[in-house]
Biotite code that builds the C-alpha atoms (Angstrom):
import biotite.structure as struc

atoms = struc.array([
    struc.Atom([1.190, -9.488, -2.190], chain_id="A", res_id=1, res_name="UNK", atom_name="CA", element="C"),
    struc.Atom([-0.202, -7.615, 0.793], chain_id="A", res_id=2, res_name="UNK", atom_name="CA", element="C"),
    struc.Atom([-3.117, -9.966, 2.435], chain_id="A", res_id=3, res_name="UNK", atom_name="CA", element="C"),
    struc.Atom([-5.970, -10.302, 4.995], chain_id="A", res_id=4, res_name="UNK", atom_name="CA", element="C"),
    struc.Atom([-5.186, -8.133, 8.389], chain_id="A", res_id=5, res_name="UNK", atom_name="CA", element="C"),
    struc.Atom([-2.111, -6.311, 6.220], chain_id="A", res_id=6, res_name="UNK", atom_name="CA", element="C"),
    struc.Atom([-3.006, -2.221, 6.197], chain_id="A", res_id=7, res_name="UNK", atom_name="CA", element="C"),
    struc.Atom([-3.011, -0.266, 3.274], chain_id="A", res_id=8, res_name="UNK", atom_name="CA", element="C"),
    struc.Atom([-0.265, 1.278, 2.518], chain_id="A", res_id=9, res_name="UNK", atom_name="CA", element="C"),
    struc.Atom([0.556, 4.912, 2.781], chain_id="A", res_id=10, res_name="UNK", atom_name="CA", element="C"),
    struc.Atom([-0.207, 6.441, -1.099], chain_id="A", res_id=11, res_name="UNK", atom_name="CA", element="C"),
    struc.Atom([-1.143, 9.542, -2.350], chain_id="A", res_id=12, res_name="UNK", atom_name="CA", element="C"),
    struc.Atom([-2.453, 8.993, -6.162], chain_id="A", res_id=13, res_name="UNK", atom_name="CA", element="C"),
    struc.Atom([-3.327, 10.707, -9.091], chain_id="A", res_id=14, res_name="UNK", atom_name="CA", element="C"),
    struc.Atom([-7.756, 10.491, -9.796], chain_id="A", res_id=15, res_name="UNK", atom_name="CA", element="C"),
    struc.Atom([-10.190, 11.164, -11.679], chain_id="A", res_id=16, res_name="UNK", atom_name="CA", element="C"),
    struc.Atom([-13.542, 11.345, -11.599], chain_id="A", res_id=17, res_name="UNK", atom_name="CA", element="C"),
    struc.Atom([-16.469, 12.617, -14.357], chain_id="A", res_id=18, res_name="UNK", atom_name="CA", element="C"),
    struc.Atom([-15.851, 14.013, -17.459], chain_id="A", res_id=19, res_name="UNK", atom_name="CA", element="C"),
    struc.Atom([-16.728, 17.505, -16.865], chain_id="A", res_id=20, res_name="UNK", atom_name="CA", element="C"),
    struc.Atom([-13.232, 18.640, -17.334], chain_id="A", res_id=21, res_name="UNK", atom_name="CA", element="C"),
    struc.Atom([-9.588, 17.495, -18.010], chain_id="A", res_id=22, res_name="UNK", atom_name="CA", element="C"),
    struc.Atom([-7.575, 16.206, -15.056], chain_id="A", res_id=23, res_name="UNK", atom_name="CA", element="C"),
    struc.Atom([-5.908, 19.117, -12.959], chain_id="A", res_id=24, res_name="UNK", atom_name="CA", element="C"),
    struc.Atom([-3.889, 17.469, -10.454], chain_id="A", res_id=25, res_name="UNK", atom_name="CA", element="C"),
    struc.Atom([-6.464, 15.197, -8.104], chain_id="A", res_id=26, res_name="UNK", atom_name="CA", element="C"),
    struc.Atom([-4.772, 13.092, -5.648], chain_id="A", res_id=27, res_name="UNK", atom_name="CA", element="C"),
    struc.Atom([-6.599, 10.391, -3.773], chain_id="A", res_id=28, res_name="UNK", atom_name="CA", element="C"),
    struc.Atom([-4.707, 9.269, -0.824], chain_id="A", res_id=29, res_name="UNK", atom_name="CA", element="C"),
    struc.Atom([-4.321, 5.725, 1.703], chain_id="A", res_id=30, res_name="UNK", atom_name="CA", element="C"),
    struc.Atom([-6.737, 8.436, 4.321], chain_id="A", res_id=31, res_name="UNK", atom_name="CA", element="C"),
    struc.Atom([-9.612, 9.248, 1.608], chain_id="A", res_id=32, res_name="UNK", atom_name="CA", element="C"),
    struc.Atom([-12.943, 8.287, 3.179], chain_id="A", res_id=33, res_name="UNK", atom_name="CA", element="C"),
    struc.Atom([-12.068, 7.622, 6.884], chain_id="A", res_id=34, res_name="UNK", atom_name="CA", element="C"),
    struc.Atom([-14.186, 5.395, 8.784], chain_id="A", res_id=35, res_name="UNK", atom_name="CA", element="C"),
    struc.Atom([-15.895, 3.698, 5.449], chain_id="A", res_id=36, res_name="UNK", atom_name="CA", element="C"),
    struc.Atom([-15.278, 0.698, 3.643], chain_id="A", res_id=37, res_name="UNK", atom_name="CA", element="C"),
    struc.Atom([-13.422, 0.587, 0.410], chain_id="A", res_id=38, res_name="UNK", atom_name="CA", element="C"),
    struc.Atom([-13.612, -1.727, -2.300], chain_id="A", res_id=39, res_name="UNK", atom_name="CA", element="C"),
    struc.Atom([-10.217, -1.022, -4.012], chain_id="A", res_id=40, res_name="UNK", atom_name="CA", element="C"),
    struc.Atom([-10.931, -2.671, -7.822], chain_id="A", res_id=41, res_name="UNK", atom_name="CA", element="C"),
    struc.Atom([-7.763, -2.661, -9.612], chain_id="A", res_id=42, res_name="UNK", atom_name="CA", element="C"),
    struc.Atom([-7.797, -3.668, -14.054], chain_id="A", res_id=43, res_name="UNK", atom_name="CA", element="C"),
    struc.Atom([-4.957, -3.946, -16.126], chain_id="A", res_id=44, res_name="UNK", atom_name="CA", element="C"),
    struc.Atom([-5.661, -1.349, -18.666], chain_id="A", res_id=45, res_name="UNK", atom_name="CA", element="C"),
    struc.Atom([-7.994, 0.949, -20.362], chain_id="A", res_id=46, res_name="UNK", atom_name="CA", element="C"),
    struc.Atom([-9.404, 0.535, -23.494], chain_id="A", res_id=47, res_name="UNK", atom_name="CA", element="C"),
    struc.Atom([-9.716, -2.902, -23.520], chain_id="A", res_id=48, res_name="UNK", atom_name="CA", element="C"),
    struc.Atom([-11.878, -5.763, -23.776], chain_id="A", res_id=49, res_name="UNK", atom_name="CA", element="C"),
    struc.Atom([-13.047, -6.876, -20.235], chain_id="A", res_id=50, res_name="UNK", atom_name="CA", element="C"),
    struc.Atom([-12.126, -4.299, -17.878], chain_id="A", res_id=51, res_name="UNK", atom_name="CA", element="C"),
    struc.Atom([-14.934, -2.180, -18.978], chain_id="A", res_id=52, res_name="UNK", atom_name="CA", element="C"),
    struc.Atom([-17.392, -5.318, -18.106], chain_id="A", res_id=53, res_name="UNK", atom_name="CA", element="C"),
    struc.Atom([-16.180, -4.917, -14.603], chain_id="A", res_id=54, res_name="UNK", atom_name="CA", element="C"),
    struc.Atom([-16.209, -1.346, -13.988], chain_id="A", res_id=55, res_name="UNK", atom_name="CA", element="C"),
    struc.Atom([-20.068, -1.442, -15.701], chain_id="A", res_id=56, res_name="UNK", atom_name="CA", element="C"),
    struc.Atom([-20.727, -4.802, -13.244], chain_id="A", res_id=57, res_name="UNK", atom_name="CA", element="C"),
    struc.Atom([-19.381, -2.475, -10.208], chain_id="A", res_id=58, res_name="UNK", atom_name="CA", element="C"),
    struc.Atom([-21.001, 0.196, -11.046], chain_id="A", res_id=59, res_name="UNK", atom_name="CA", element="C"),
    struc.Atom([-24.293, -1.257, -11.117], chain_id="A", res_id=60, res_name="UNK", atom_name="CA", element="C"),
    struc.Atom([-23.829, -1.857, -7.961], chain_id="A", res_id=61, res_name="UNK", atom_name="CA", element="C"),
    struc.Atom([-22.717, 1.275, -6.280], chain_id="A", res_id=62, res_name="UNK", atom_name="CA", element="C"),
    struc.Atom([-25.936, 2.065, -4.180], chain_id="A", res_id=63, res_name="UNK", atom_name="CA", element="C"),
    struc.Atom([-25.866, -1.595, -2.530], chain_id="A", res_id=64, res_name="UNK", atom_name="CA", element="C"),
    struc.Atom([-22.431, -0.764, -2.150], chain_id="A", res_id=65, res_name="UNK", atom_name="CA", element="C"),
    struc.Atom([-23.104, 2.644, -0.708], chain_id="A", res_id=66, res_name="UNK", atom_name="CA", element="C"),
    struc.Atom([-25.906, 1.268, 1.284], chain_id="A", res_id=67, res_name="UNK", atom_name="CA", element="C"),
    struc.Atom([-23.144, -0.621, 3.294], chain_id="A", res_id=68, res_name="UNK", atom_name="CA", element="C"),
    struc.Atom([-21.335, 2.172, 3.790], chain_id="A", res_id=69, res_name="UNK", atom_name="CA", element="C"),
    struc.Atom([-18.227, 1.174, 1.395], chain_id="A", res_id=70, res_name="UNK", atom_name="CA", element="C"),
    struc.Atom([-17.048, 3.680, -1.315], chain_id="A", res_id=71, res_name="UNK", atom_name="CA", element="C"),
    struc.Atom([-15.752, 1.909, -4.728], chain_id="A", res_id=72, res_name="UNK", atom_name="CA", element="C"),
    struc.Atom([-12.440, 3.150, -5.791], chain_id="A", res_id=73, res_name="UNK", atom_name="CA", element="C"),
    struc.Atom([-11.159, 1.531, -9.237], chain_id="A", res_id=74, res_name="UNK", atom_name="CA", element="C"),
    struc.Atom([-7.380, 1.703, -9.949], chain_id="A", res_id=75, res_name="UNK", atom_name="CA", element="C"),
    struc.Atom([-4.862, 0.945, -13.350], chain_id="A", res_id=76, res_name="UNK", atom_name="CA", element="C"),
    struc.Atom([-2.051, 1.982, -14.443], chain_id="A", res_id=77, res_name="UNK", atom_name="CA", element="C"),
    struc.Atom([-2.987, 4.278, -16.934], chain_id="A", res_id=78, res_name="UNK", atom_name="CA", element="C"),
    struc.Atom([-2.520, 8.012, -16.451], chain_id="A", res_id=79, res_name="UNK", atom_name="CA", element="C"),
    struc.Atom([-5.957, 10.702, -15.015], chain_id="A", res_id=80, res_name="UNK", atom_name="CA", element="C"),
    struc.Atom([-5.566, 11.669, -18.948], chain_id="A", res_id=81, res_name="UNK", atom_name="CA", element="C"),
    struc.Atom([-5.967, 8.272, -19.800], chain_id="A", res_id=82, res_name="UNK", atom_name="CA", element="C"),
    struc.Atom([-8.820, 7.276, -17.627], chain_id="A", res_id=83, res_name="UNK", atom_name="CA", element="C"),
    struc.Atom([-10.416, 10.908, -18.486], chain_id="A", res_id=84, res_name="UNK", atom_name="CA", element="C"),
    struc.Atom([-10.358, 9.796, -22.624], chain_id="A", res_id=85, res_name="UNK", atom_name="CA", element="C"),
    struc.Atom([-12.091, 6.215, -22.075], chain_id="A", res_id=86, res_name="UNK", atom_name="CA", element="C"),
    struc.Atom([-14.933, 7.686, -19.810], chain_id="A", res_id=87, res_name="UNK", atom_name="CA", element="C"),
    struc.Atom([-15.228, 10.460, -22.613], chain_id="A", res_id=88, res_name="UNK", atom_name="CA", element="C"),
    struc.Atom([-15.309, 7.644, -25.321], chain_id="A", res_id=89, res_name="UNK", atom_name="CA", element="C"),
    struc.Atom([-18.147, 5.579, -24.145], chain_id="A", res_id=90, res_name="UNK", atom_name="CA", element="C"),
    struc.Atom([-21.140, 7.289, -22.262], chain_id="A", res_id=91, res_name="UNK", atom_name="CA", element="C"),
    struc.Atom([-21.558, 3.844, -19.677], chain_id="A", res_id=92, res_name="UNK", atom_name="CA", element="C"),
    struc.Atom([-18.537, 4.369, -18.607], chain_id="A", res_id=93, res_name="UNK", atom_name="CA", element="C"),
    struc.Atom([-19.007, 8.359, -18.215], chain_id="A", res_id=94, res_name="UNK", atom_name="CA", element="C"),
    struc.Atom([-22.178, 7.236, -16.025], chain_id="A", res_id=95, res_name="UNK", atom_name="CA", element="C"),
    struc.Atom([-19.643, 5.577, -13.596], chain_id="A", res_id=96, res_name="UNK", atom_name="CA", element="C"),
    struc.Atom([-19.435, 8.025, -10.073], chain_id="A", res_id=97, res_name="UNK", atom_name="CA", element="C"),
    struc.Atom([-16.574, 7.055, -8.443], chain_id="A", res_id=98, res_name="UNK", atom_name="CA", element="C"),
    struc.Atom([-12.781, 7.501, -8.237], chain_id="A", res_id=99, res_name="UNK", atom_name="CA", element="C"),
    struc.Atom([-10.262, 5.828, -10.650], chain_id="A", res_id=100, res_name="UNK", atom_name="CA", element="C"),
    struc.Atom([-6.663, 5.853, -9.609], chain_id="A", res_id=101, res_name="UNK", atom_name="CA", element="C"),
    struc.Atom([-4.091, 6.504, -12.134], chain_id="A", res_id=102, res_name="UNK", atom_name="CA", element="C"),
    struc.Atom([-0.952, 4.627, -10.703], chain_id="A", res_id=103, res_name="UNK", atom_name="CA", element="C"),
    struc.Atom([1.139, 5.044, -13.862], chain_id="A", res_id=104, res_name="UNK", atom_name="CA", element="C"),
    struc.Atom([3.954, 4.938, -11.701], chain_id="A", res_id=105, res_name="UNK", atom_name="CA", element="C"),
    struc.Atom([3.161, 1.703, -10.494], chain_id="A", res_id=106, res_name="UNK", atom_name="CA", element="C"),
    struc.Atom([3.923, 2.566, -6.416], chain_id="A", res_id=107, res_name="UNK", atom_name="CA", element="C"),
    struc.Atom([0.458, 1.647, -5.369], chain_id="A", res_id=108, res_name="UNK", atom_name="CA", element="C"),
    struc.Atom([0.017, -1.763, -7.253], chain_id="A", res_id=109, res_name="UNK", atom_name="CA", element="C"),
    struc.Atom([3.762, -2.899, -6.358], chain_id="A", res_id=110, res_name="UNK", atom_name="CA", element="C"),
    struc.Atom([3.110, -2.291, -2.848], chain_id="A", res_id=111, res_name="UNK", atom_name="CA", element="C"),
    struc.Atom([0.092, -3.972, -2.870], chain_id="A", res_id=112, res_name="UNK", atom_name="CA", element="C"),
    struc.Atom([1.890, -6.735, -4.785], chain_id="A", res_id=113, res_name="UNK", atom_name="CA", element="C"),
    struc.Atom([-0.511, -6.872, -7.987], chain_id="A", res_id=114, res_name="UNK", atom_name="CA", element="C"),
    struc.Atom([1.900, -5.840, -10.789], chain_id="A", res_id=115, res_name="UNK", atom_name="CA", element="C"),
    struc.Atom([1.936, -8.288, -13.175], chain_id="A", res_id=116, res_name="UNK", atom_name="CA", element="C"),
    struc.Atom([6.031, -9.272, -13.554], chain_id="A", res_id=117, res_name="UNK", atom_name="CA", element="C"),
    struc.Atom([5.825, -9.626, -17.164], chain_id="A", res_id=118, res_name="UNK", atom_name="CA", element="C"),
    struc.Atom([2.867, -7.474, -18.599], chain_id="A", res_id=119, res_name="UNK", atom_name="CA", element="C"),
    struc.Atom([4.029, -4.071, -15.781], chain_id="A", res_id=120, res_name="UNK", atom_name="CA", element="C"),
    struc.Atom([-0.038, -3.522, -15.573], chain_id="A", res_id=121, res_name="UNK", atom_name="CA", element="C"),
    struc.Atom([-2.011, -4.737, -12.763], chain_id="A", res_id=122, res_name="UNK", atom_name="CA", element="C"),
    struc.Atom([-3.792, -7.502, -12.291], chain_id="A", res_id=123, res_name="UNK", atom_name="CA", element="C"),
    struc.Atom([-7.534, -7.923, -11.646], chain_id="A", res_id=124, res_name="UNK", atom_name="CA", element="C"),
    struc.Atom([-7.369, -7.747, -7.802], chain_id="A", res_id=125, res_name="UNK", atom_name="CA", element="C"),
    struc.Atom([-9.856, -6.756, -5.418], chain_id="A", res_id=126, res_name="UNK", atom_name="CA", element="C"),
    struc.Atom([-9.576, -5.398, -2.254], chain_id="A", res_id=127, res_name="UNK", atom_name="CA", element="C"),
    struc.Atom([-11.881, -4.917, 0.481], chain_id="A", res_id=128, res_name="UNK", atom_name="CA", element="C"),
    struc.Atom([-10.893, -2.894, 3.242], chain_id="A", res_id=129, res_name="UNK", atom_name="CA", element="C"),
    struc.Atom([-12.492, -2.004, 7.098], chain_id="A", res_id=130, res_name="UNK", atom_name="CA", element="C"),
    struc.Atom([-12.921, 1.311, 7.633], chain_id="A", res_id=131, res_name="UNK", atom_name="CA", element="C"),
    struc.Atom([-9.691, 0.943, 9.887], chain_id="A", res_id=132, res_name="UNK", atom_name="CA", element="C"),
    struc.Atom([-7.558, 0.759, 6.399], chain_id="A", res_id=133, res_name="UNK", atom_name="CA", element="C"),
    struc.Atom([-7.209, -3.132, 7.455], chain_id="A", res_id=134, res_name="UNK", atom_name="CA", element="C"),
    struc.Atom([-7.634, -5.940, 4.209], chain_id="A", res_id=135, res_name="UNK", atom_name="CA", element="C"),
    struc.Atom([-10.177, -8.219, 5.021], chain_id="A", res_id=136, res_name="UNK", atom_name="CA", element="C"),
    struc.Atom([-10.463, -9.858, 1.592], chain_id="A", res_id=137, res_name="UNK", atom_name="CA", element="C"),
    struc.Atom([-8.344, -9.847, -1.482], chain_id="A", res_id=138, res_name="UNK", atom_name="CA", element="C"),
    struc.Atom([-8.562, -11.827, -4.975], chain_id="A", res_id=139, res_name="UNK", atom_name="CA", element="C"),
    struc.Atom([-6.845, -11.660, -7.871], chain_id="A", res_id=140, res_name="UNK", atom_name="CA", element="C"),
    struc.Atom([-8.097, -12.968, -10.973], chain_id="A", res_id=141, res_name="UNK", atom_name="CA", element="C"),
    struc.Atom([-5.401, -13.772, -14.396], chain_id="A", res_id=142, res_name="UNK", atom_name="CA", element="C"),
    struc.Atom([-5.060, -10.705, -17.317], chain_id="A", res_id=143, res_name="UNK", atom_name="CA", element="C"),
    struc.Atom([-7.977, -12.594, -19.095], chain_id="A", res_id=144, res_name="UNK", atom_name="CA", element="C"),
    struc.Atom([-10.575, -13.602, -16.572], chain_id="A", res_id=145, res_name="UNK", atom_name="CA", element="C"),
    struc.Atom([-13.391, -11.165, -15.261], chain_id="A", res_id=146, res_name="UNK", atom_name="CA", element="C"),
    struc.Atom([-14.606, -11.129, -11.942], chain_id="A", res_id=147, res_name="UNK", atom_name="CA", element="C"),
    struc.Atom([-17.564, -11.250, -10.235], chain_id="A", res_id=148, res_name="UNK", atom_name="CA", element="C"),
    struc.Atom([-18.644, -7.746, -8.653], chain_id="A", res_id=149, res_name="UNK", atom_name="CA", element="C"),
    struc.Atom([-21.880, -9.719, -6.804], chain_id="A", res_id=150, res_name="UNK", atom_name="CA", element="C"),
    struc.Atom([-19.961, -11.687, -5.166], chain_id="A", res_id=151, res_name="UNK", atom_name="CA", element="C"),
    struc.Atom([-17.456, -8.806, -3.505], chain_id="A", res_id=152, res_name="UNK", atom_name="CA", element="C"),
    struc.Atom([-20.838, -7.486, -2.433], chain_id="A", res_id=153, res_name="UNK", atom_name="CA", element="C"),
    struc.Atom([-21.359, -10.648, -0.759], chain_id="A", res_id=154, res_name="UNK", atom_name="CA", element="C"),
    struc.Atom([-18.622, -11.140, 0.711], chain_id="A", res_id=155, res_name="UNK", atom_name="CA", element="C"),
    struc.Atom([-18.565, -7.240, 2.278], chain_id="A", res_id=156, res_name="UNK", atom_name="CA", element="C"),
    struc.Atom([-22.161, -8.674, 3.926], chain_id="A", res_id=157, res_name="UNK", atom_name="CA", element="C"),
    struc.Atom([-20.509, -11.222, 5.310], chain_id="A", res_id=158, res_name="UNK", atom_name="CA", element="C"),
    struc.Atom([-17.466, -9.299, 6.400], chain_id="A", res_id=159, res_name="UNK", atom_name="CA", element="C"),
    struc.Atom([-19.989, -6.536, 7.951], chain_id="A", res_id=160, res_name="UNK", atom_name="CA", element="C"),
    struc.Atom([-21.876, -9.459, 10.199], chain_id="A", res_id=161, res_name="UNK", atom_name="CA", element="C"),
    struc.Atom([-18.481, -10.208, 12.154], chain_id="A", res_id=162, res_name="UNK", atom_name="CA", element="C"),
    struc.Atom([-20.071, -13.863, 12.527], chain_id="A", res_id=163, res_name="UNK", atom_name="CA", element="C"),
    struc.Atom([-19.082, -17.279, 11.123], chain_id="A", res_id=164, res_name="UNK", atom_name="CA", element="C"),
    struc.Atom([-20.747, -17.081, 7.326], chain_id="A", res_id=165, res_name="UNK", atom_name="CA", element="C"),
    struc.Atom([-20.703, -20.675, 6.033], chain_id="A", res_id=166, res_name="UNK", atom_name="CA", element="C"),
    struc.Atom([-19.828, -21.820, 2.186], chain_id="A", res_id=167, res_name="UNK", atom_name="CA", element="C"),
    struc.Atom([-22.238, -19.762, -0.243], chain_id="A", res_id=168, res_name="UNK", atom_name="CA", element="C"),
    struc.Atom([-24.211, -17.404, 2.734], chain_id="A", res_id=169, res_name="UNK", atom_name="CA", element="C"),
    struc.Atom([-26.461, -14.702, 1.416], chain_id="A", res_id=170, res_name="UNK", atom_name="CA", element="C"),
    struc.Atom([-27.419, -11.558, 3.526], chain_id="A", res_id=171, res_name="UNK", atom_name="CA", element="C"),
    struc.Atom([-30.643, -12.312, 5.462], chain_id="A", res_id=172, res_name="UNK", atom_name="CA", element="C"),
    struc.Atom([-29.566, -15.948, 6.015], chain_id="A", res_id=173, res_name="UNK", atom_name="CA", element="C"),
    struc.Atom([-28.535, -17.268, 9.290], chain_id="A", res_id=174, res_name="UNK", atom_name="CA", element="C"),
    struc.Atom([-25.282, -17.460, 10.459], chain_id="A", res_id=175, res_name="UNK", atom_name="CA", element="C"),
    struc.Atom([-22.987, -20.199, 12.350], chain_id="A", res_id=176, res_name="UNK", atom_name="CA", element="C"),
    struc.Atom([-23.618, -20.579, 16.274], chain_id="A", res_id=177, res_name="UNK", atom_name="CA", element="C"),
    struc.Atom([-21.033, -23.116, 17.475], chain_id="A", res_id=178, res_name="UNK", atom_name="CA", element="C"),
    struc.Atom([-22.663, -25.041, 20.485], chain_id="A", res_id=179, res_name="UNK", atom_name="CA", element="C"),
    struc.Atom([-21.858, -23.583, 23.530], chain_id="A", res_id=180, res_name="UNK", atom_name="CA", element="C"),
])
C-alpha cells in the first residue's frame, strides 16, 4: 500500500458528479485540482449499509473542508452508472457536491494498494494529499468499520500547521516548541 511521502499515482478515472444527467464519459485524473488538497475517501461498494454514513459524515463537512482549501473526492469500485443510480435513489446522497470515482477496473485502488484480496472492492481508506500530489496521511479501516470524517479534518489542520501537533491537538491549540 502506497504511504506517507509516496505520490499519487498517475490515473485518469471515470466520475460522476450530480444527478442532473446520466454519466457521459467524465474522467477525473492524478492532475485534477492542482495546488489544493485532496481528501481521496475510498468505500467498498454502493448500496450498502455504512458507506453511505461516511459519504453523509464527509459531506457535512465539505465547507470546513473547502475552507482549508482541500477538495473531497470519494472513490469505489462501482461503475459512473452505478454511483449515478444510488445518488438518484436517496436525495442525501444526491445533496453530496463532489466527485466519486468509478474505478471498476480496479487500477486506481491496486495502485494505491487498497483492494481488498478476497472481497476485489476497496477498502475504507483515506487519503490526504498536499497540493504537491504527496500522501501525508493514510488509514484504512476493515469492510465493516466506519470511519471518522472529523477526525481527517483534524488531522488536515494539523498537517496544514507544518508544526509538531501532539496526541489529540485541536485547531486553535498550541503547538510543540522543542527547547532551543
Amino acid at each position: 500500500m502506497l504511504t506517507v511521502g509516496d505520490k499519487l499515482p498517475e490515473f485518469t478515472v471515470p466520475s460522476q458528479q450530480g444527478v442532473d444527467a446520466l454519466p457521459n464519459g467524465e474522467t477525473l485524473s492524478h492532475d485534477a485540482f492542482s495546488g489544493k488538497w485532496k481528501i481521496l475517501f475510498w468505500w467498498p461498494k454502493d448500496f450498502t449499509f455504512v458507506c453511505p454514513t461516511e459519504i453523509l459524515g464527509y459531506n457535512e463537512l465539505a465547507q470546513d473542508f473547502a475552507d482549508r482549501d482541500a477538495v473531497l473526492i470519494g472513490a469505489s469500485t462501482d461503475t459512473d452508472f452505478v454511483h449515478f443510480a444510488w445518488r438518484k435513489s436517496d436525495e442525501r446522497l444526491a445533496a453530496c457536491n463532489f466527485p466519486w470515482l468509478a474505478d471498476n477496473k480496479q487500477e486506481l485502488a491496486r495502485a494505491l494498494g487498497v483492494l481488498h484480496k478476497d472481497a476485489g472492492v476497496a477498502l475504507r481508506a483515506t487519503f490526504i494529499i498536499d497540493p504537491e500530489n504527496t500522501i501525508q496521511h493514510v488509514t484504512v479501516n476493515g469492510l465493516d468499520v466506519g470511519r471518522n470524517p472529523q477526525e481527517t479534518l483534524r488531522v488536515l489542520d494539523a498537517l496544514q500547521t507544518d508544526e509538531l501537533c501532539p496526541c489529540n491537538w485541536n485547531q486553535g491549540e498550541e503547538v510543540l516548541k522543542p527547547a532551543a
